[in-house]
C-alpha positions in Angstrom: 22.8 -19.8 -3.7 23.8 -22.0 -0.8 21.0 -22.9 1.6 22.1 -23.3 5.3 20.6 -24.4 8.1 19.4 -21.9 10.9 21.5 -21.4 13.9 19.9 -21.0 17.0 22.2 -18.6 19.7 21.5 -19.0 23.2 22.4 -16.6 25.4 22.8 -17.1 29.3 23.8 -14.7 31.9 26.6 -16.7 33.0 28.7 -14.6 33.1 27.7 -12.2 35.9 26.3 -10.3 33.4 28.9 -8.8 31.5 27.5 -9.2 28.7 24.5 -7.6 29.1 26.5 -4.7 30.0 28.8 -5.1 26.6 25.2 -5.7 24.6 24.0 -2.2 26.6 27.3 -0.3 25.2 27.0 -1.3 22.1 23.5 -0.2 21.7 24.7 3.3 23.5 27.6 3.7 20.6 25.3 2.9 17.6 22.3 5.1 19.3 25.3 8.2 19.4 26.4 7.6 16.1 22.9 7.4 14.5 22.3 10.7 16.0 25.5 12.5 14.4 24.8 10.9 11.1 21.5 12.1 11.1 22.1 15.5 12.4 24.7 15.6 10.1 22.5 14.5 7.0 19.7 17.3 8.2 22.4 19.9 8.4 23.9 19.5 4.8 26.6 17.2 5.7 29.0 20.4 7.0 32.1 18.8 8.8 29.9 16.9 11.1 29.7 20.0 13.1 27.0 20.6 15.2 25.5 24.2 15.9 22.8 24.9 19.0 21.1 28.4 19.5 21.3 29.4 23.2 18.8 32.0 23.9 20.6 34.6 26.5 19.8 34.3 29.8 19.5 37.6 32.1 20.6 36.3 35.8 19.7 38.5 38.3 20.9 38.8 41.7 
């Protein structure tokens, strides 16, 4: 196995912060499709489809 040497990344905000907005929407889209895979995993793995009980609400005027 190769060894390499450690790289060290430095992040600035130079750029108005755009990226921290790109790092925060990437975080988002791997947070919403966590949740789907796990729901989906818990459910049995049908379709990806996900199924909520509403109780029924009686709105009285």
């Amino acid at each position: 196995m190769d060894e390499r040497e450690r790289e060290t990344v430095v992040v600035t905000n130079g750029g108005g912060g755009g990226g921290g907005l790109i790092f925060a929407v990437i975080i988002a889209l791997v947070v919403v499709v966590g949740v789907i895979y796990f729901v989906n995993v818990n459910s049995g793995g049908t379709g990806g489809t996900v199924s909520v009980d509403v109780p029924a609400v009686d709105v009285t005027e």
